[in-house]
Structures are given as structure tokens and as C-alpha cells.
C-alpha positions, 0 to 999 in steps of 0.5 A: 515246753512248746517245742517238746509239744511239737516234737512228741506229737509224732511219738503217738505211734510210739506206743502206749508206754512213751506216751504214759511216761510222758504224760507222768512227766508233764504231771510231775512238771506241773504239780512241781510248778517249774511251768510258766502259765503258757508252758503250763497250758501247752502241757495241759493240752499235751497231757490231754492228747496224751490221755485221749491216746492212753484211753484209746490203746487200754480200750483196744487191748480191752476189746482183743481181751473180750474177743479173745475170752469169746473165742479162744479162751472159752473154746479151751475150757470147754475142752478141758471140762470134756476131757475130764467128765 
């Protein structure tokens, strides 16, 4: 599990779908108890970096949501209701 560590730590460019695929795996492999105690602490701080990065990517696709509901979004309805008074 160390190794795969090492290895996926550049996968965080990857996009937020690997990293929640991986980060269901790691939970899948720990409450399945298939992890030594070290390897269950790699996976920990793993899932842990996993979840920061997950939280990251939701909170910017939050923030473009919010932009776009100030501006495009309400620009539209208000034209729709000009057009139909």
C-alpha cells in the first residue's frame, strides 16, 4: 500500500473522479481489514489527502455554480420575464 501511495500521489491532477474512486477503494480495503497497521496508516493519510483534494474540486465547482447563477444564469431569467410581460 506504501508503494501505491507513492504512486498515486501524482494522480491528483488526475481529476476528481480517480481520486474518489480511490479514495472509496482505500475505505473499502480498511473496513474490509485486509491492511497491516502500517499499511492501514499509509491508507489513512492517503484517504486523508484524498478527501482535502475532493473537498477542494466540489468547493471550486460550488464557486463557478454561484458565478454562474449571478451572471449568466439570472441575466437569462431576467430576460425571460421581459419577454413575457
Amino acid at each position: 500500500m506504501a508503494g501505491q501511495a507513492k504512486k498515486t500521489g501524482a494522480q491528483k491532477s488526475a481529476g476528481f473522479e480517480p481520486a474518489m474512486a480511490e479514495l472509496e477503494q482505500i475505505v473499502a480495503d480498511m473496513e474490509a481489514g485486509k491492511l497491516s497497521l502500517e499499511d492501514s496508516l499509509a491508507a489513512y493519510k492517503r484517504g486523508a489527502e484524498l478527501l482535502s483534494f475532493c473537498r477542494s474540486r466540489l468547493e471550486d465547482a460550488q464557486q463557478q455554480v454561484r458565478v454562474l447563477e449571478d451572471g449568466m444564469l439570472k441575466d437569462f431569467s431576467a430576460s425571460a420575464e421581459s419577454g413575457t410581460s
